[in-house]
Every structure is written in structure tokens, then in C-alpha cells.
N, C-alpha and C positions, 0 to 999 in steps of 0.2 A: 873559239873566237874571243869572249869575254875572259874568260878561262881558259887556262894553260892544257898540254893536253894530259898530263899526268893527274890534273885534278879530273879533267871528265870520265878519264880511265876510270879512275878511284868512286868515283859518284854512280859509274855505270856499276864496278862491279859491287859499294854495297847496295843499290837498287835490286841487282840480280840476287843477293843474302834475302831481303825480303820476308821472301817466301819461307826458304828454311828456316829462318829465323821462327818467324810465324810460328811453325810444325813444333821445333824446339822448346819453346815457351811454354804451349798451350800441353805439351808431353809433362814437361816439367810443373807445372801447378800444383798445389797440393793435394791431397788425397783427401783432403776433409768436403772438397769439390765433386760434386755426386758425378758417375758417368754419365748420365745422360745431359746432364746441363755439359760438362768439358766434349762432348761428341758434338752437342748442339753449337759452341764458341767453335770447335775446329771447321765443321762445316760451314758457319756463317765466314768465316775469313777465309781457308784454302778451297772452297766451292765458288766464291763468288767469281760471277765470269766478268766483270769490268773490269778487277781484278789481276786475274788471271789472262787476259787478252793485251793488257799495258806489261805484263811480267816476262808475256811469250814474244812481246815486242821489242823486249829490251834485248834478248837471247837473240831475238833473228831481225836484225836490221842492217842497210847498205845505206852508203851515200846515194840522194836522189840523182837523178841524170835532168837536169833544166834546160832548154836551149830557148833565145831570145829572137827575135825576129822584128823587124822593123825598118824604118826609112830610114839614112844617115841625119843623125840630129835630133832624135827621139831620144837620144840618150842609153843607148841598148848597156853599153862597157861602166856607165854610171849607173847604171842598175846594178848589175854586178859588184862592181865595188861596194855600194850601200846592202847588200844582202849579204855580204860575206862580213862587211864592216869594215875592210881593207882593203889596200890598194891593190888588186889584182890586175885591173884590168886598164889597159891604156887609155886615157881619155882626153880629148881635145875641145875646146871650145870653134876651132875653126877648120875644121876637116876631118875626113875621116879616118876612123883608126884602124878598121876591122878591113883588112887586104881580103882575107878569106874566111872560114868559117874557124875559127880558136877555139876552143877548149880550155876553161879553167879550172883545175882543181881548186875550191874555195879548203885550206888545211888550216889543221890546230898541231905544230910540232911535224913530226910524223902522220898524222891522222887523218887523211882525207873525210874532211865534213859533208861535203857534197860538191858535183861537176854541174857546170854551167858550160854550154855552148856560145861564144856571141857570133854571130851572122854574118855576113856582111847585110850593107841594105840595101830592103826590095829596090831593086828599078836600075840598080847598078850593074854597069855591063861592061868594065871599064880592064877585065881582067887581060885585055893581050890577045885573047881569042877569041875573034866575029863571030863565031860559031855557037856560043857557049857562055848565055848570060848567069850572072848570079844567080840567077830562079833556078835553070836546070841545075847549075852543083848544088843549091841549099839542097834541094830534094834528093841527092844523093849525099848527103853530109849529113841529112838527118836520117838516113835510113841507117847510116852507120853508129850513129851516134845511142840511137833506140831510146828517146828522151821517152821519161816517165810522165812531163807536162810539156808545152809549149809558151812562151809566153809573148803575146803580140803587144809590140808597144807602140802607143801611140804619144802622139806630142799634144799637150793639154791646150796651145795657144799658136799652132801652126797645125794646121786641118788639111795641107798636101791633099794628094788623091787617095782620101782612103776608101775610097768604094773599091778601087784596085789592089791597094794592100790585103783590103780583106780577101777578095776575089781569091786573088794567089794563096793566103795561106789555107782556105775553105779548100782550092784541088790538091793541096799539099795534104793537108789533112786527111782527103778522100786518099789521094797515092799511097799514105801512111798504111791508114786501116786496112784498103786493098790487100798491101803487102804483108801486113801481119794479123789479119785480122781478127783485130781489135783499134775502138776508135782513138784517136789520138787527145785527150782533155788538153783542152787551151784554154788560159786564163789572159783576159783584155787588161793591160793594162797604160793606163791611162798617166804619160810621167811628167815631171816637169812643171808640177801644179803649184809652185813654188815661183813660178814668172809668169801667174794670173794675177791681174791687177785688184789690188796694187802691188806691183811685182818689187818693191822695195822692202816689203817685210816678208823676210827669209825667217823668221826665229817660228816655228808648226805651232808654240804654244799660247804666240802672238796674232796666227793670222783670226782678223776681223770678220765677222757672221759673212760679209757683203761676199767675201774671197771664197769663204768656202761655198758659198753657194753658187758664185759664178762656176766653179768647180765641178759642183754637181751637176748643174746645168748642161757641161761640156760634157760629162761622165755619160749622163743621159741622150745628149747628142749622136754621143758615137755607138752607145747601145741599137738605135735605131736605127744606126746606119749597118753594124753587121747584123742586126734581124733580118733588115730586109735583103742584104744580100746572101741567106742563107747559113752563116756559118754558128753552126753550132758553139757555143761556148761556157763555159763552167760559171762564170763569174765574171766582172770587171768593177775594180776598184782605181780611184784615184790618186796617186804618191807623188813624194817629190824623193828623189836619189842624190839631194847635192849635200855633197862634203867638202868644206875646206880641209887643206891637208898641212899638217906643218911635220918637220926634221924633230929628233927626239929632245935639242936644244930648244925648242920653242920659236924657232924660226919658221914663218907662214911660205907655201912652196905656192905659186900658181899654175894649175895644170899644165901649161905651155914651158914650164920649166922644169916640171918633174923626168921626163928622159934627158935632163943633160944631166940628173944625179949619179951618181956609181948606183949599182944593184942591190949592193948592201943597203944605201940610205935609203932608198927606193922601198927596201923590204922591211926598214925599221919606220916608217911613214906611219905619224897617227894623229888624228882628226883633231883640227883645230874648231874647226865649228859642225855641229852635227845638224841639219838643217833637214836630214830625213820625216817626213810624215807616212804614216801607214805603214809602216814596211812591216810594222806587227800586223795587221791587217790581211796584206799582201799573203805573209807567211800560213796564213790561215788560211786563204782561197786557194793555195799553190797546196798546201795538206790535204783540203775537202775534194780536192780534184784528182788527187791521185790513186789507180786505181792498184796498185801495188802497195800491201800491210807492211812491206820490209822498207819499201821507199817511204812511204808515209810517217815510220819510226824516225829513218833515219835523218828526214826533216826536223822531226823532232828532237833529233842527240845533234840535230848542228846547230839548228835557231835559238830551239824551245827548252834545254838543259831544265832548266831552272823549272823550268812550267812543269816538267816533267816530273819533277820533283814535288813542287806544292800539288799539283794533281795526285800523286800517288799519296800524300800527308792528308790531303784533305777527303780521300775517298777510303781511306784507312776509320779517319775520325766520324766517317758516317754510319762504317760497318760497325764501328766498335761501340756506337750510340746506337742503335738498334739493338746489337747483344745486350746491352744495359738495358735497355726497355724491355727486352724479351724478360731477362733475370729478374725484374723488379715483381715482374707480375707473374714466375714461375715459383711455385710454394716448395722451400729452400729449407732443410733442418740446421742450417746454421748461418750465419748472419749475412744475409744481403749486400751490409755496406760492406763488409769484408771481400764478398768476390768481387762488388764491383773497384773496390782499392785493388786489386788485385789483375781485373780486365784491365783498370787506367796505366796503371803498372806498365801491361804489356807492349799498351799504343805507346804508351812517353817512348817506350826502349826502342820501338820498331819506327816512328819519326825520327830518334836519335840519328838511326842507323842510316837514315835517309840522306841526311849530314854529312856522313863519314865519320860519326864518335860510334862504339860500343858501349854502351852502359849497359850496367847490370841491373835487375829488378827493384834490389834496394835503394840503388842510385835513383830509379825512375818515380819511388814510394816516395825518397826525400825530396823529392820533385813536388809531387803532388802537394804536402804538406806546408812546402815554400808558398803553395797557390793559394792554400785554404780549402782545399779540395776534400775529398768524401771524409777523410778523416780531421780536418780542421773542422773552417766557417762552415763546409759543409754539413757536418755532421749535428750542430746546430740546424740548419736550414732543412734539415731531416726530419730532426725532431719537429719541428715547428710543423710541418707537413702531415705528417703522422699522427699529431692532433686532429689538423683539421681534417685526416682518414676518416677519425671515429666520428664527427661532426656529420661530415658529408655518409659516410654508410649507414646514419640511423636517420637520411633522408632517401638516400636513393642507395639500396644497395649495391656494392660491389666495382662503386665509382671510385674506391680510396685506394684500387691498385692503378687504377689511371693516371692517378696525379702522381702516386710513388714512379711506375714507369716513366711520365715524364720527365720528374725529378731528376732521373738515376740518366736519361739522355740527354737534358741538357747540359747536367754537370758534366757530363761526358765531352761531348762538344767544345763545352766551352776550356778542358784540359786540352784537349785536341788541338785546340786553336793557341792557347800559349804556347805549349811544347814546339809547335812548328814556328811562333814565334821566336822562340827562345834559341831552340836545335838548327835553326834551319838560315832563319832570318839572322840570327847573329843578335837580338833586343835581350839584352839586360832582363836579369831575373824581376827584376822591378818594373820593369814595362811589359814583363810576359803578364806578372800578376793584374796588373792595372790592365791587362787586356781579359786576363780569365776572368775581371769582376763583373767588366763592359758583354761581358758575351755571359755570365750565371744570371745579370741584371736583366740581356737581354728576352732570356728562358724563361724566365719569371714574369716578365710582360706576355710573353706568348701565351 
């Protein structure tokens, strides 16, 4: 979506290096490294299961299956579009767009990120056949469909009859689970919160305390309207899906005008005003609810890239700040700040890789030293420490591997945190450092 698909290629497959990477390194260390300490660093990284469950997620993921559901004018095809971030799906200010039940692949390139179903809407019976309203085919379109969430939408500032929307999608639901039994997770959601008065501030980072709350107010309204009509649901959150749309000249299109485009302009269409709220939020309850690890992933390689990434950088800089506190306080024949230069080493190289660079361990050493890290400012702020070891041990014994351990994981951290500034984020070695000072400043208040 934000990125092309040869970059998420490239980002998935060094996420999947990771791990080897990891094994390699930790094999490669030097020998002056006692076995039990390099046994103890490989199991704290290729053992951990937080780890290892984002690793085997990266290996086994699909695009999720979503299908939408709602009255004509909730905006089902505007949802869509704001969650793929593109114009996929037909949208009208004055009629409806959805004949039948559609199917969108939301793609990057070649790459199916994830399918989205739109519906038509509830109550519609308009299709040619007395016999055979909307309700009965949705219920046969989602049985084929085998969405991994459902998602009900409601309209934040037009309240129709939704004691019956819910009604219908709560037997849908029960038909669902019947047939494959397992329950169906729906997520409420609440759209359009963007023509809550005052419906003239469209810009999310503008609207006023008064709007969001009248918001929540609605949010909560319709909570209590499908409580009481029984239907289970995972969550409901409130968004707004509207996007101005302009041609790649920077001409603004108005949705009533985007089908007289050719298909090409149509499919080169990109957002003149982004007027989206929540929809990071959304992506989060549409995750929590699903009850598939491969659909759950694959949420995440279509929305959350990115996330996915700083997640893997900053749960690396947790485990590698543990090892460091373990080492500090492990009685070591050769110099402590040497392995832990030598652990920091390994995270700079294994964030790099998260990036899509390879660096090698020296490359990762002149890292650290650009920081002021174990062998700079630090090695300073070491010593200073180590004084106050012998201070504090001829008060209370056995307190001065405390303070070295913490030492040895703040500083840790705090390389943790510029490298994925630096590797990941794209910030200047000069803003990586000013951030390692802001996070070794922070360690030391701790």
C-alpha cells in the first residue's frame, strides 16, 4: 500500500534472515567468550517464544478474508477504500453502489494484501427476484466467502433501524457458526464520524473535545443497542473513511465523477485530502478478533508493515538488554565491557537487517562508538559506576553488581533505540546520537 511490493518482498524476506542471522553471529563470537555465557546469549534470543511466534508468523501468513455489512449509506465501499488506502471500491454520495455482494482484492503490485467482501445493504430487496431478498443471498455469499471477521457498519449521525440490522446479522452469524462450527468474530463499526457536528471540520487532528465526544456518546448508543439485542461482538470503535481523491496531475476528482475516468486514471487515483480517523485503531480490533494466526499475520504484512518491523527492533532491544544485565552480574575471566561491545554489536547488525542493509559486526562496533556507547562516553560512565560499586559494597554487600547490571541494560536499550532510529527510521547519525544520549540520560534517572 504505502510501499511498493518489491519493497515488502525485500523487508519480509530480511525479517525471515532474522533468525539465522541470530544463530550465525552468536556461532561466530570469539572464543575468549566462555561456553556457557555464548549457550546462555543463544538461548536467550533463538528460545524466546515472543520471538519465535512473530518469526513463524512471517513464514506462515495469508491475506485476511473481511466482508462488510450494512444499510446503503453507511458507507460499506468507503470503508474499503480508506483501509486498503485506495480506490478500490465504487463509491457514491447519492445511491447505491453494491448490485451484489463484490469482492476486492485490496493489492501491492502483484501481491494480494488482503480481500474484502462489500454487501449489498441490509433491507434491500430490489434485485429482480420477489422471492429472494438481499438477506437470503448475503447468507449464501458469506458462506462462500468464509470471512475470517465480519464487519457491521453503522452510520454515526443517521440511526435507521438498527435494532433490525443487528437482528439480521446476530441469525447470520448463528447460520455462519452452525455451518462451520466455529463462531463468526464481528467487529461494530461505527463510520462517518466525520459529519458529527460540527460536521464542517473534516481535518481528525482538528476535531474539537465537543465532536469527539458527541462520537462516543453515539459509539455507546449503539453498544447498547446490540447488547440488548443479543449479538455478540468483539469490539466497536468509531472512524471516519472519507478521502478526497485527486488524478496524479493534482486535479481534485469528485466521487460522482470518478466512473467517467478511463481505468487506468481510476487505478492511478491518490488522495488529495486524507480525512481518515481510527482506521489505525480499526486495524487493531479487526487483528484482536481474529481467530486465524496466518490471517492475523497477514493483517499485519498488509496494514502494519512497518509495525511489524519496529516491533521485531524493539523486542530484539529488550532481549539483548536482559542478556546485558544477565552478563553484568555473571563473573566473567575477561572483560565485561568487551562482550557487552560485542552483544551491542550483534543487535546494531540484526535491526540493520530489519531495514534491508547487511552490516557486518565492525560496521555495527563503528556504530556504537559514533553513539559514545560501551566503548566511548560510556566506558567513562562505567568507570564512574564502579567507584560507586566499592562505595555501595562496603555498605551493603553485593549491591555493586546491581548497579553494573543495570548499567550494562540501559546502555543497551538505549543503542537499541538509536540503531532502529538510525537503520530503520532513516534519522541521521546525529539524531540517532541525540536520541541514545536522551534514552542513557533516561537509564540513569531510573
Amino acid at each position: 500500500m504505502k510501499e511498493d511490493s518489491a519493497k515488502i518482498e525485500q523487508r519480509i524476506e530480511n525479517m525471515k534472515k532474522v533468525y539465522e542471522k541470530a544463530g550465525e553471529l552468536i556461532d561466530a563470537l570469539p572464543d575468549a567468550i566462555p561456553d556457557k555465557t555464548r549457550a546462555m546469549i543463544k538461548d536467550k534470543i533463538l528460545g524466546d517464544a515472543e520471538l519465535k511466534r512473530l518469526m513463524a508468523g512471517i513464514d506462515a501468513h495469508r491475506p485476511p478474508r473481511i466482508f462488510t455489512v450494512g444499510r446503503t449509506g453507511v458507507g460499506k465501499s468507503s470503508l474499503i477504500n480508506a483501509l486498503c488506502g485506495a480506490y478500490v471500491a465504487r463509491v457514491s454520495d447519492t445511491k447505491s453502489c453494491t448490485a451484489t455482494a463484490t469482492p476486492y482484492p485490496c493489492t501491492d503490485g502483484d501481491r494480494v494484501l488482503m480481500e474484502l467482501l462489500d454487501t449489498r445493504g441490509i433491507a434491500e430487496s430490489d434485485s429482480g427476484d420477489a422471492d429472494e431478498s438481499a438477506e437470503a443471498m448475503l447468507l449464501e455469499q458469506v458462506q462462500d466467502f468464509n470471512p475470517d471477521v465480519a464487519i457491521l457498519l453503522l452510520n454515526c449521525t443517521h440511526r435507521d433501524d438498527v435494532d433490525s440490522d443487528v437482528r439480521f446479522l446476530k441469525q447470520l452469524a448463528e447460520a455462519y457458526e452452525e455451518a462451520n462450527g466455529a463462531p463468526l468474530p464481528v467487529v461494530a463499526v461505527v463510520n462517518k464520524c466525520d459529519e458529527m457536528a460540527p460536521s464542517r471540520i473534516k481535518t481528525p487532528s482538528a476535531y474539537p473535545q465537543r465532536k469527539i465526544d458527541k462520537i462516543g456518546e453515539q459509539v455507546r448508543h449503539y453498544k447498547k443497542i446490540i447488547v440488548e439485542n443479543g449479538l455478540k461482538i468483539q469490539s466497536i470503535v468509531g472512524v471516519s473513511s472519507l478521502i478526497d481523491w485527486q488524478t496524479p496531475d493534482g486535479e481534485e476528482v469528485d466521487v460522482e465523477s470518478i466512473d467517467n475516468l478511463p481505468e487506468s486514471d481510476i487505478d492511478q487515483l491518490q488522495i488529495a485530502f486524507d480525512g481518515r480517523w481510527h482506521i489505525d485503531e480499526l486495524f487493531d480490533k479487526l487483528e484482536e478478533a481474529m481467530a486465524d494466526a496466518e490471517a492475523q499475520m497477514g493483517l499485519k504484512m498488509a496494514a502494519r508493515l512497518q509495525d511489524v518491523v519496529d516491533r521485531l527492533a524493539d523486542h530484539l532491544t529488550h532481549i539483548f538488554s536482559g542478556i546485558s544485565a544477565t552478563v553484568a552480574l555473571t563473573p566473567i575471566p575477561i572483560s565485561d565491557i568487551y562482550i557487552l561491545l560485542i552483544l551491542q554489536a550483534v543487535l546494531v547488525s540484526l535491526i540493520a537487517s530489519l531495514s534491508g542493509r547487511d552490516i557486518s559486526l565492525e560496521t555495527a562496533k563503528e556504530f556504537i562508538l559514533s553513539m559514545g556507547g560501551v566503548a566511548g562516553a560510556g566506558y567513562a560512565f562505567r568507570l564512574a559506576a564502579q567507584q560507586s560499586v566499592k562505595l555501595l559494597n562496603g555498605v551493603f554487600p553485593g549491591s555493586g553488581s546491581a548497579i553494573s547490571s543495570g548499567i550494562a541494560a540501559f546502555g543497551t536499550t538505549a543503542i537499541g533505540k538509536a540503531a532502529a532510529a538510525h537503520y530503520i527510521d532513516g534519522k541521521d547519525l546525529k539524531e540517532a546520537k541525540k536520541l541514545f544520549k536522551a534514552e542513557k540520560k533516561k537509564g540513569n534517572k531510573g
